[in-house]
TIPADREN-548781 format. One line per field, with one value per residue (C-alpha): residue in three letters; x, y, z; residue number from 1; chain. Coordinates in steps of 0.02 Angstrom, whole numbers, plus 50000, padded with zeros to 5 digits. Example, Ala and Ser with C-alpha at 12.3 -4.5 7.8 and 13.67 -1.06 7.14 Angstrom:
BEGIN
res: c(ALA_SER) .
xx: c(50615_50684) .
yy: c(49775_49947) .
zz: c(50390_50357) .
n: c(1_2) .
chain: c(A_A) .
This chain:
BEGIN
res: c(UNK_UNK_UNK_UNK_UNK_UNK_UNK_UNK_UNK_UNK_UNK_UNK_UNK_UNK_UNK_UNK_UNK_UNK_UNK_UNK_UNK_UNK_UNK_UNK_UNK_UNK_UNK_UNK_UNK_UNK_UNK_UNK_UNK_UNK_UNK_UNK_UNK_UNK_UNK_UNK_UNK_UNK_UNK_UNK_UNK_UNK_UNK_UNK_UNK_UNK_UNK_UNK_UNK_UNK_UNK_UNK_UNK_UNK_UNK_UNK_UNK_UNK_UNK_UNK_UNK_UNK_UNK_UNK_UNK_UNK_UNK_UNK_UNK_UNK_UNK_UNK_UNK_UNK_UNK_UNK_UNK_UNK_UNK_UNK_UNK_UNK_UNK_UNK_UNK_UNK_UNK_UNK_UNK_UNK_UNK_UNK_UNK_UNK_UNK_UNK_UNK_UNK_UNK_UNK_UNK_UNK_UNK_UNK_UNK_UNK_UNK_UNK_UNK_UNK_UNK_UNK_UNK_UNK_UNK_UNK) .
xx: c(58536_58398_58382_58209_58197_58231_58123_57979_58028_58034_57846_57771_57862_57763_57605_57572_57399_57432_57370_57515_57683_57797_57943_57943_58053_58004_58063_58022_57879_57979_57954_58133_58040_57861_57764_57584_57439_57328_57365_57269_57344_57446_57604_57672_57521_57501_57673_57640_57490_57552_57699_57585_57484_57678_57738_57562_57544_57737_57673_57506_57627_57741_57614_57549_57677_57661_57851_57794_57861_57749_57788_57628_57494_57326_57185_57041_56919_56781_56886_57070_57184_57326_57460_57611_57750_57904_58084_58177_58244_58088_58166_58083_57912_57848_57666_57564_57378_57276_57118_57060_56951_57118_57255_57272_57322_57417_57524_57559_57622_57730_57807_57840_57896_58044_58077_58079_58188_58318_58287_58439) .
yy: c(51645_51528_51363_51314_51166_51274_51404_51256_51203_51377_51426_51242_51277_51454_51409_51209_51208_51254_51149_51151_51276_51266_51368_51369_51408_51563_51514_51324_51317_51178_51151_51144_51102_51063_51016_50951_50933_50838_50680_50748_50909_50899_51024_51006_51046_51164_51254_51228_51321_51448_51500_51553_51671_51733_51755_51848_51950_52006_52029_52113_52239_52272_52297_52425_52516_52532_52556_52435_52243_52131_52108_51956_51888_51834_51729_51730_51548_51490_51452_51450_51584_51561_51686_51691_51798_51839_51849_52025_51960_51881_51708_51612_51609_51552_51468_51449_51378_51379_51383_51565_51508_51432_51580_51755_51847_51980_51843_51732_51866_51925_51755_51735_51899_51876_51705_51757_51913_51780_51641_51622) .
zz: c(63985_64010_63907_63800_63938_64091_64046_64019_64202_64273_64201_64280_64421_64423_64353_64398_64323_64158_63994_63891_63880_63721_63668_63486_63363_63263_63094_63090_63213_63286_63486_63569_63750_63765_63925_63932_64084_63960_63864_63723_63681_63524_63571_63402_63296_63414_63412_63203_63209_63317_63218_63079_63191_63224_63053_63004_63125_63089_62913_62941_63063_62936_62802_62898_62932_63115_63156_63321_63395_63458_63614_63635_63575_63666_63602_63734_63696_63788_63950_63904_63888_63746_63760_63637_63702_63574_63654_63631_63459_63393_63347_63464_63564_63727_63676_63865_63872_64040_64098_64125_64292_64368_64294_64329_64167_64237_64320_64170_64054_64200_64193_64008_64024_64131_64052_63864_63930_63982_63833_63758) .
n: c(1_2_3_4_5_6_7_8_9_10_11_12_13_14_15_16_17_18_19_20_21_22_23_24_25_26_27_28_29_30_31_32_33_34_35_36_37_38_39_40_41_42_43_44_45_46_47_48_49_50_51_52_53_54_55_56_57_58_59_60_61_62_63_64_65_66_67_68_69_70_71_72_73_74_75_76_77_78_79_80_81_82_83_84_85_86_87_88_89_90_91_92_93_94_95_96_97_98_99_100_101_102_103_104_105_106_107_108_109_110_111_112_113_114_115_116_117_118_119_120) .
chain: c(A_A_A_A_A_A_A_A_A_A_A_A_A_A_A_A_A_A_A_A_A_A_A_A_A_A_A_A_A_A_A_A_A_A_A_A_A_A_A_A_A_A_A_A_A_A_A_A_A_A_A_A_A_A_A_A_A_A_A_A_A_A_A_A_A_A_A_A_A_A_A_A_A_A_A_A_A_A_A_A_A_A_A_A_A_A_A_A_A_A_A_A_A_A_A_A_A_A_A_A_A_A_A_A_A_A_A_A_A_A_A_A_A_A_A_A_A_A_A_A) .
């Protein structure tokens, strides 16, 4: 089993350009290891804001009926990429920005995949 900081480590290690890479407590929204490329990014708010999109797209699921996980979550801006990738028991979430000029998609969710597989 992987810890919150390794995992951080392990996805710079993997993808050096990105903007910012949290994993986030599903529940509180609280980071437990955060890293940042830009002073200005604002991890926390970030990792606040991002457990909301979480817990309502749970909801919304549930509501539905759909008898479905989510296994991510990707929100496509102007040129970033912000994925949000649940681990197997949903209680935490690996939060990555990047650029989408510098970042191959396919790539990055093959990397939170194996590393929320193995968060403990």
């Amino acid at each position: 089993m992987t810890s919150a900081k390794q995992a951080v480590k392990d996805i710079l290690a993997e993808l050096p350009t990105l903007l910012a890479v949290a994993v986030v407590e599903t529940e509180t929204g609280m980071p437990l290891a955060s890293h940042s490329n830009i002073a200005e990014f604002d991890i926390e708010t970030a990792a606040a804001y991002n457990t909301e999109v979480v817990k309502q797209k749970l909801k919304a699921v549930q509501a539905l009926k759909l008898n479905q996980t989510v296994q991510d979550i990707l929100l496509t801006l102007t040129d970033q990429l912000h994925v949000i990738k649940l681990s197997p028991k949903g209680d935490k979430f690996i939060y990555l920005a990047v650029n989408s000029r510098d970042t191959n998609l396919a790539v990055a969710r093959q990397i939170l995949k194996a590393q929320t597989a193995v968060l403990n």
